[in-house]
C-alpha positions in Angstrom: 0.0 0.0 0.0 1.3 3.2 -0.9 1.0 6.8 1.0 -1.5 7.8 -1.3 -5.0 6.0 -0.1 -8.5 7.0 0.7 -8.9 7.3 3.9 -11.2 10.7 4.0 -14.3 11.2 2.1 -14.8 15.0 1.1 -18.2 14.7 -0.7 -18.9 18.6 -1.7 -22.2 19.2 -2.9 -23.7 22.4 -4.5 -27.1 23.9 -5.0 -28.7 24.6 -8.2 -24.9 24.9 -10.5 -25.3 24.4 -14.5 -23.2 21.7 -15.8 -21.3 23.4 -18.3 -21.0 26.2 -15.7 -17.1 25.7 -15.3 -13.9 27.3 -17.2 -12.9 24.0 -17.7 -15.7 23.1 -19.5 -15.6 26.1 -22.0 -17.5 28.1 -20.1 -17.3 32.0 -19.3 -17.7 31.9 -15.7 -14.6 31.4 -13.6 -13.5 28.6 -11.3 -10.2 28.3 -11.1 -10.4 26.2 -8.1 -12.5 23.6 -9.7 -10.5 23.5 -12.9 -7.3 22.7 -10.4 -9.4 19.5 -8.9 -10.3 18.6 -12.7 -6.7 18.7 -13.6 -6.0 16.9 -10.5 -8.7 14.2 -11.2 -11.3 13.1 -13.2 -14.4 15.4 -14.6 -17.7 13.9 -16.1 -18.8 16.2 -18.7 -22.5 14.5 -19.1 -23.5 13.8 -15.7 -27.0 14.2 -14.7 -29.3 14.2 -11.1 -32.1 12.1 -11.7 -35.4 14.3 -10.2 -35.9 17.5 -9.2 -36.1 19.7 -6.3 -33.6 19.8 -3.8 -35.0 17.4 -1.6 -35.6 14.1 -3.9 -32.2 15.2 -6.1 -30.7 14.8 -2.8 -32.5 11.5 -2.1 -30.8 10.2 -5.2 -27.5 11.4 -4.4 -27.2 9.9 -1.0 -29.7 6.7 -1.7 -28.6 5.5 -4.9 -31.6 5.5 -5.8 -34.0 6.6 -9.1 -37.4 8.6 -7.9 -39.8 5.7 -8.7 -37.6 3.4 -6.2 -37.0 5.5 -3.1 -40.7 7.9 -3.5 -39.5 11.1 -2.2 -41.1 13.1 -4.9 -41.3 16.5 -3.7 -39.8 18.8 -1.1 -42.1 17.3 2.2 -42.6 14.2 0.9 -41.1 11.9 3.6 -38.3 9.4 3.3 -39.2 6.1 3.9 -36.6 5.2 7.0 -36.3 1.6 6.0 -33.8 2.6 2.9 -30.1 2.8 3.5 -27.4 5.1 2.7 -24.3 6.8 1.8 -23.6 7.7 5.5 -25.3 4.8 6.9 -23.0 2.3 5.1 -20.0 4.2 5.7 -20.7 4.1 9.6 -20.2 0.3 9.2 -16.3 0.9 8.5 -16.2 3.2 11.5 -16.7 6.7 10.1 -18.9 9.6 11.3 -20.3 11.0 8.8 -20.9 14.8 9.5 -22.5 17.3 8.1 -22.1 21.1 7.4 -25.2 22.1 5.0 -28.2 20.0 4.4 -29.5 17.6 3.1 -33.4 18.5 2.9 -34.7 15.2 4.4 -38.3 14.9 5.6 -38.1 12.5 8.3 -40.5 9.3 8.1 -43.5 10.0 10.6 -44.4 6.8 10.9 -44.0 6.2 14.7 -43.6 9.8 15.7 -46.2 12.1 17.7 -48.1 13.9 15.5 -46.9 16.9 17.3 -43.1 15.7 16.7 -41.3 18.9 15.4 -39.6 17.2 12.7 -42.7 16.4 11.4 -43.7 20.4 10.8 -40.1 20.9 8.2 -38.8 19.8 5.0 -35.0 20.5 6.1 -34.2 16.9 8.2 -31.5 15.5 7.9 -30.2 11.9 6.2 -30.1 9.3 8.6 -26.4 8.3 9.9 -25.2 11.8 9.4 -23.9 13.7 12.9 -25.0 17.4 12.4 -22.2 19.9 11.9 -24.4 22.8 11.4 -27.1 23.3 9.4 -27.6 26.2 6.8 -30.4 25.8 4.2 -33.3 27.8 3.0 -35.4 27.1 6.1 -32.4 26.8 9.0 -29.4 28.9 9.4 -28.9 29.2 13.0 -25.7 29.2 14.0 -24.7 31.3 11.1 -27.4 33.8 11.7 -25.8 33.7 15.4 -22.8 34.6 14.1 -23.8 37.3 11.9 -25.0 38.9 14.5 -22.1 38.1 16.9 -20.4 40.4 14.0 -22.8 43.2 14.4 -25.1 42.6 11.4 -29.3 43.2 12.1 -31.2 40.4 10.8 -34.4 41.5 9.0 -38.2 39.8 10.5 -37.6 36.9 8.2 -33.9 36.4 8.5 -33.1 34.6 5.3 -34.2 37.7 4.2 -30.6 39.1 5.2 -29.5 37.1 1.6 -31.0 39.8 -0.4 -29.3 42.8 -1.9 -29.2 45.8 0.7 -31.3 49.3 -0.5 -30.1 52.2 -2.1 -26.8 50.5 -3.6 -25.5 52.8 -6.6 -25.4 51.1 -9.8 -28.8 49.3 -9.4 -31.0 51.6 -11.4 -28.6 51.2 -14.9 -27.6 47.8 -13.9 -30.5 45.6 -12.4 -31.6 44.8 -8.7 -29.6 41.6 -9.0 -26.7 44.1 -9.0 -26.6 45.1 -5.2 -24.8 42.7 -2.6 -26.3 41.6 0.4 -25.2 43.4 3.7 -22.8 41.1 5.0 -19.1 40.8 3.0 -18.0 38.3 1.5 -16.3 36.7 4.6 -19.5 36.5 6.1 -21.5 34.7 3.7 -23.1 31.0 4.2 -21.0 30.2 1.8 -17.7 31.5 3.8 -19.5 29.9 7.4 -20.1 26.3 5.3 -16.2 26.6 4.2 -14.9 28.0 7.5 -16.9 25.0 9.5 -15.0 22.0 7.0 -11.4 23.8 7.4 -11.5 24.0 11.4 -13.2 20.1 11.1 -10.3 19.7 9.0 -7.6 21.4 11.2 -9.1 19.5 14.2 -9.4 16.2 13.0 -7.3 13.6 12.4 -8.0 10.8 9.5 -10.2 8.8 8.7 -13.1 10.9 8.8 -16.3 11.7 6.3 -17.6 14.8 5.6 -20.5 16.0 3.7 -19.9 19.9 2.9 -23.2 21.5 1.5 -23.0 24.6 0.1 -26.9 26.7 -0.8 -25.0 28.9 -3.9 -25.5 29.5 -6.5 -29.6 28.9 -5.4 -31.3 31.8 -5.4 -31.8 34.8 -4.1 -29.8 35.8 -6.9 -27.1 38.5 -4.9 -23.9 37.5 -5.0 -21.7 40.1 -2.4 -18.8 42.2 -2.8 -16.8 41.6 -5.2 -18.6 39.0 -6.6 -21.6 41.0 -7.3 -19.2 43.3 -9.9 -17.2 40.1 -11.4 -19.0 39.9 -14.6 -20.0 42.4 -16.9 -24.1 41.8 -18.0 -23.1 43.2 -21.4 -20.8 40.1 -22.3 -23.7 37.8 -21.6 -25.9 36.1 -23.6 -29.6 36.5 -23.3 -31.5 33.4 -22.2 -32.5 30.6 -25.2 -36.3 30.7 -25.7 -38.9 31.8 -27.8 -39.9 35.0 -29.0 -42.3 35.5 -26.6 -43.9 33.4 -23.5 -46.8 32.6 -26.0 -44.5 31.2 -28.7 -43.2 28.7 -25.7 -46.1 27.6 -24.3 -47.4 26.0 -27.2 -44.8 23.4 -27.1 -46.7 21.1 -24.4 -49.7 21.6 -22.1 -47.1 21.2 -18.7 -45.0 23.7 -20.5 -47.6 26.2 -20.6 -48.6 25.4 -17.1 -44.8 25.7 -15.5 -44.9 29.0 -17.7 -48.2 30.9 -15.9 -46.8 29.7 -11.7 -43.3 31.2 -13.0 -45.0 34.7 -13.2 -45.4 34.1 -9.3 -41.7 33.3 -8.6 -40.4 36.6 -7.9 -39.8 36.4 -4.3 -38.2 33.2 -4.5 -35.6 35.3 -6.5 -35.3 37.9 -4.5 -37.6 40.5 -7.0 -41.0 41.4 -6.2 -41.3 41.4 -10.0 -42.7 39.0 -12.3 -39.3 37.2 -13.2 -40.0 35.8 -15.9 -41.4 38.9 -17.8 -38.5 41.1 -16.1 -36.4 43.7 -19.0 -32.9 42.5 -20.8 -30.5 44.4 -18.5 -32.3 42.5 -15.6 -32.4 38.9 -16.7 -28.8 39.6 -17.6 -27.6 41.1 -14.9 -29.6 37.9 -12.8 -27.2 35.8 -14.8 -24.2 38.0 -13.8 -25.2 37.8 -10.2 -26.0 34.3 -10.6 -21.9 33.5 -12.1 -21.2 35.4 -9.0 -22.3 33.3 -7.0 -19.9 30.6 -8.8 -17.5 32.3 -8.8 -17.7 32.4 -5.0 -17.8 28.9 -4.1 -15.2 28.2 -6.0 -12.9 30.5 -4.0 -14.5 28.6 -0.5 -13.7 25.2 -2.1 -10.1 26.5 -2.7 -9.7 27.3 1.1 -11.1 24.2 1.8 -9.1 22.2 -0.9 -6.1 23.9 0.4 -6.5 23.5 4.1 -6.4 20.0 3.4 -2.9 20.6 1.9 -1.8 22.8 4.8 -3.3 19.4 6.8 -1.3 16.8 5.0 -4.8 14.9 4.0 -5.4 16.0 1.0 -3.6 12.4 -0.6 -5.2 10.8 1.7 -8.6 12.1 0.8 -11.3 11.3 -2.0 -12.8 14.6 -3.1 -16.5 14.8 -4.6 -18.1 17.3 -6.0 -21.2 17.5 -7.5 -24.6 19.5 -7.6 -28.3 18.4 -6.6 -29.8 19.7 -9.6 -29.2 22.8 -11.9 -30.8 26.0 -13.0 -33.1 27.3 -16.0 -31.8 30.5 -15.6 -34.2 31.9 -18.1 -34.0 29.5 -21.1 -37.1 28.5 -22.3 -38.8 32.1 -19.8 -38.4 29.8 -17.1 -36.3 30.1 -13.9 -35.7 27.5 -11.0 -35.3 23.9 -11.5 -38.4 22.2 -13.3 -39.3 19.9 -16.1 -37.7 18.1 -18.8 -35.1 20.6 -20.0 -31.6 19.5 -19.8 -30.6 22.9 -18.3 -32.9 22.0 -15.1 -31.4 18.4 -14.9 -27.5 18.3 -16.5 -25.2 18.7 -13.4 -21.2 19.3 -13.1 -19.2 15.6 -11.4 -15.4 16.2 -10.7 -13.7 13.2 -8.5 -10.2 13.7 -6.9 -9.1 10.1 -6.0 -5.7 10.3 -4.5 -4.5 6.6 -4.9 -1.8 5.8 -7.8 -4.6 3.6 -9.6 -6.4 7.1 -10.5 -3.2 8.4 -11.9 -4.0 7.2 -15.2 -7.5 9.2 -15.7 -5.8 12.3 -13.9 -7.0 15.5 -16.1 -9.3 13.7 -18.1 -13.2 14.9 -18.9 -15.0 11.8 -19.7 -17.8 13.1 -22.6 -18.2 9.7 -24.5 -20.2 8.5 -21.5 -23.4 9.1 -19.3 -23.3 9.1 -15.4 -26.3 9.9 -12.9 -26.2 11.0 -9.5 -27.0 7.9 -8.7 -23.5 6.7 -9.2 -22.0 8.4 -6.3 -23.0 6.3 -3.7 -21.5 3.1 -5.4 -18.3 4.4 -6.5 -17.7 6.1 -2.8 -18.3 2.8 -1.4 -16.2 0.7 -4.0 -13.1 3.3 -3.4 -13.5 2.4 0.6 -13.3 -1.3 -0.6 -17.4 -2.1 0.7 -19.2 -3.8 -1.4 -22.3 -1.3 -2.7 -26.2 -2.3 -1.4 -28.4 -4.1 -3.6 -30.9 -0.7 -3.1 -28.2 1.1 -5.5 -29.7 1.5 -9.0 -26.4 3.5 -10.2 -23.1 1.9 -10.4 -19.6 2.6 -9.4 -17.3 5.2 -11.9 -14.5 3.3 -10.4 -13.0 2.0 -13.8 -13.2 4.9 -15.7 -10.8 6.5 -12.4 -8.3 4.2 -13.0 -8.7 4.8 -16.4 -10.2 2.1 -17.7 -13.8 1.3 -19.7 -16.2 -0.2 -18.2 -17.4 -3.3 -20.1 -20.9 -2.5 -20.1 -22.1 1.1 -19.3 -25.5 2.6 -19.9 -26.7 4.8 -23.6 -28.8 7.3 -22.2 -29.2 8.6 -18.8 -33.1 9.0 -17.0 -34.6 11.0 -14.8 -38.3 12.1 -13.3 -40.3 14.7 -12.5 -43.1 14.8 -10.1 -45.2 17.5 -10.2 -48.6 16.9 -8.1 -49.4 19.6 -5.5 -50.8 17.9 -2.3 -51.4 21.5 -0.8 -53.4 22.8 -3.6 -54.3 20.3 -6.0 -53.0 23.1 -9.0 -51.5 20.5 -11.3 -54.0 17.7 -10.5 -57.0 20.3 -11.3 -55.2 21.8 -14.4 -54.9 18.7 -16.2 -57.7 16.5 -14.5 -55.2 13.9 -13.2 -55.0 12.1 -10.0 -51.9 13.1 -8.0 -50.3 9.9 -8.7 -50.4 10.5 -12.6 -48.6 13.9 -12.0 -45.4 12.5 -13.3 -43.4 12.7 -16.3 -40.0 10.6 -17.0 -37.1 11.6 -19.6 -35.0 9.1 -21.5 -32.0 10.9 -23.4 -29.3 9.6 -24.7 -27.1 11.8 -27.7 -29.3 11.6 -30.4 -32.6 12.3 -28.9 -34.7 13.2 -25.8 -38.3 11.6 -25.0 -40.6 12.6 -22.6 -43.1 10.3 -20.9 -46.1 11.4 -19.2 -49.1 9.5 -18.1 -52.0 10.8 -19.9 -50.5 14.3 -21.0 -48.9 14.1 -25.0 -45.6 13.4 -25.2 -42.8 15.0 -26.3 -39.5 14.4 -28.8 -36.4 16.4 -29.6 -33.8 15.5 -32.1 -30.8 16.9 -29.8 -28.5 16.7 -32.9 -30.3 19.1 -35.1 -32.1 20.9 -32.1 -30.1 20.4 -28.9 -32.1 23.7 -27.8 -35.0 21.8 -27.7 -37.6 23.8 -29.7 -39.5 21.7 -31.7 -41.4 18.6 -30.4 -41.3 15.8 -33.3 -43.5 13.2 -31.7 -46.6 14.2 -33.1 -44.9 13.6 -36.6 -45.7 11.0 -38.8 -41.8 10.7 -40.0 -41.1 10.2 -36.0 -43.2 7.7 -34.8 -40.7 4.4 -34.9 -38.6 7.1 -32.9 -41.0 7.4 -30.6 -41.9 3.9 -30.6 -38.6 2.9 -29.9 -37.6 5.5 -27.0 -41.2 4.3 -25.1 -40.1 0.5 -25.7 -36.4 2.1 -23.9 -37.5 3.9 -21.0 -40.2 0.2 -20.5 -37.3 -1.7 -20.6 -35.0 0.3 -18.2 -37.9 0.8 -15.6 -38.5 -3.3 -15.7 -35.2 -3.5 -15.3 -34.3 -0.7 -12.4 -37.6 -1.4 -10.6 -37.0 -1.3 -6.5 -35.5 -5.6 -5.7 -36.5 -5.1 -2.6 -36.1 -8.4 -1.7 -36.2 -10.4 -5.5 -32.8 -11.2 -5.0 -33.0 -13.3 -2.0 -34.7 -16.7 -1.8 -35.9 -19.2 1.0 -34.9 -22.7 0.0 -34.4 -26.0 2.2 -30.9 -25.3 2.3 -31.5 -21.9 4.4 -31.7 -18.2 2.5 -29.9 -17.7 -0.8 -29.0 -14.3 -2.0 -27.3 -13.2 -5.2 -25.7 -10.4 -5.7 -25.8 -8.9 -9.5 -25.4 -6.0 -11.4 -28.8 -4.4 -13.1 -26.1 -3.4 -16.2 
């Protein structure tokens, strides 16, 4: 064994980050940070989560597992308790997981008071993780303690500190997304999520796991000084959408039904406006703030990358990073994460192994294949040398680390989108549809996308003469074995990925068999 082993799990994750939204990638948007890990390890150019919002994406992440398997659909819907986990497993081998961030968990109230306070938030937390501290959309205490420890007011609604302070010059010719919060840039969450994973790191001696979870770039879209002055609006490209709202809607019924409850968003931007109707200098100067934001958890990943130098663990540590899910950022008028567009769903993936078997793929961007978040969990586990749960539907990246190809590997990567409203019944009304047909499921491979929904049309997009996705084919006549063919795919893979369970295992006279197998 050589000095150069895993005996540290760094498993970085981001919030709402654009695949392509790296400078090693091509992009304009720097991350120098990033692009030194890349170098350093192995990137996956076409790496996707596999369901949308924060809280299922996560699910995936940390479960292995494909929305139709594990059922946490939606941000409240509760994880069933009897699935395992990244952090569980990894307690078997003696680690502590902890946690600095969130992981947007709704605990399982099966057995719980009904007046249990876990049972009144979407922010739990993964079973088998210890709690750092906790900073997400709902809970930010201790770094709203320290904030105010530093002599900053908190507003009423304290997150509402993350919005860009009044009266900031500049904002009038430039856009509201222009102003910084009132804190600096030391005294971000981003800056407390990096601060908390350096002193763990300082503190602690190997082997340890930690899960660092950082809220940028999500919205409110106000990046603070400097960041908030980093890129230029003018050198940005407008949004890819239609001519007008109208022109987009008539693409697909759920497209035109996203389109009318983004004209409510505006808070969850930080604009009292109606985002998605907002002037040119705005929407560009949201995508300014919104590279900003980037651009500043790159820099905290840079401390934290290098305190692990300073620490003499970083080759002795396996660094992940990765993203829940991504960001319309105005393509197609829409803004958040939603739907079947690949800007919603295709995530960045860069893995620092340390050991002299990854030396091989070291500075390589893998683009020939498809990986899913779903992969993390196996490969994590297969670099600790533990053999992977049968739950996993995704499978280990190991061999393309050490530089090698897999034998078989998956065509096309999936995900799903669940879209019922239990609170208000908006979908289920719109469209007439029982909660449970309030699905849709995408199949996309390099050629084409398909969209599945229950009893809504679906849709088809030839992503090599229209990778923007503007034109539906599957209503045309010179598409249908297309179609026919994609539907017979995404039948096949869901017989094949369908929740074991216990299928595997079988009670003969000789005692309980189980076999252990590969779904690829």
């Amino acid at each position: 064994m050589t000095d150069k082993q895993i005996r540290n799990i760094l498993l970085i994750s981001v919030d709402q980050w654009r695949g392509e939204c790296l400078s090693s990638a091509g992009h304009m948007v720097q991350t120098p940070n990033l692009d030194k890990l890349a170098a350093d390890g192995i990137a996956f150019r076409k790496h996707y989560t596999q369901c949308v919002p924060c809280g299922p994406s996560r699910t995936s992440l940390l479960t292995s597992m494909y929305a139709m398997n594990h059922r946490h659909v939606s941000n409240g819907t509760p994880l069933d308790a009897t699935f395992t986990n990244i952090a569980l497993e990894a307690r078997k081998k003696g680690y502590e997981p902890t946690l600095y961030g969130y992981t947007d968990t709704p605990v399982d109230p099966r057995g719980r008071d009904k007046n249990d306070p876990d049972l009144k938030t979407y922010c739990g937390v993964m079973p088998g993780f210890k709690v750092g501290s906790l900073v997400s959309e709902e809970m930010a205490v201790d770094w709203f303690g320290e904030l105010e420890a530093k002599g900053y007011k908190l507003p009423e609604n304290q997150f509402d500190i993350t919005i860009g302070k009044d009266n900031y010059p500049g904002v009038e010719e430039r856009g509201l997304s222009f102003a910084p919060p009132a804190y600096d840039k030391d005294s971000s969450d981003t800056a407390f999520i990096a601060d908390k994973l350096i002193n763990y790191i300082k503190i602690h001696k190997d082997p340890w796991f930690l899960h660092g979870v950082f809220l940028r770039p999500h919205p409110p879209l106000f990046a603070p000084e400097p960041y908030n002055t980093m890129y230029n609006p003018d050198d940005i490209e407008m949004p890819h959408r239609a001519a007008n709202v109208d022109l987009e809607k008539i693409q697909h019924p759920y497209l035109e039904f996203a389109l009318d409850n983004m004209a409510k968003v505006g808070a969850y931007m930080g604009h009292e406006e109606n985002v998605r109707d907002l002037p040119d200098h705005e929407i560009k100067q949201m995508r300014a703030a919104y590279y900003g934001l980037i651009s500043e958890v790159d820099d905290q990943i840079g401390r934290v990358i290098q305190a692990l130098k300073d620490a003499n663990q970083y080759d002795k540590t396996l660094v992940v990073f990765t993203s829940d899910h991504a960001e319309q950022l105005g393509d197609h008028w829409l803004w958040g994460k939603l739907g079947y567009f690949d800007e919603s769903c295709h995530i960045p993936l860069i893995i620092r192994d340390p050991r002299e078997d990854a030396n091989a793929s070291r500075g390589q961007a893998i683009d020939s294949h498809f990986t899913e978040a779903v992969d993390i969990m196996p490969t994590v586990l297969d670099l600790m040398e533990m053999k992977p749960p049968m739950q996993c539907d995704g499978h280990s990246l190991r061999p393309f680390i050490e530089g090698n190809k897999p034998d078989k590997w998956r065509d096309e990567v999936h995900w799903e989108v669940d879209f019922r409203d239990l609170k208000k019944f908006s979908a289920e009304e719109r469209f007439d549809l029982t909660s449970d047909q309030c699905v849709m499921t995408i199949i996309r491979d390099d050629d084409f996308k398909y969209v599945h929904f229950t009893t809504l049309p679906p849709l088809l997009f030839d992503l090599k003469n229209d990778p923007q996705e503007a034109v539906n084919l599957a209503d045309n006549p010179d598409y249908m074995s297309v179609v026919l063919s994609y539907t017979q795919k995404m039948l096949s893979w869901r017989q094949n990925y369908v929740a074991r369970r216990m299928s595997h295992i079988q009670l003969t006279s000789d005692g309980v068999l189980v076999r252990e197998y590969s779904r690829i």
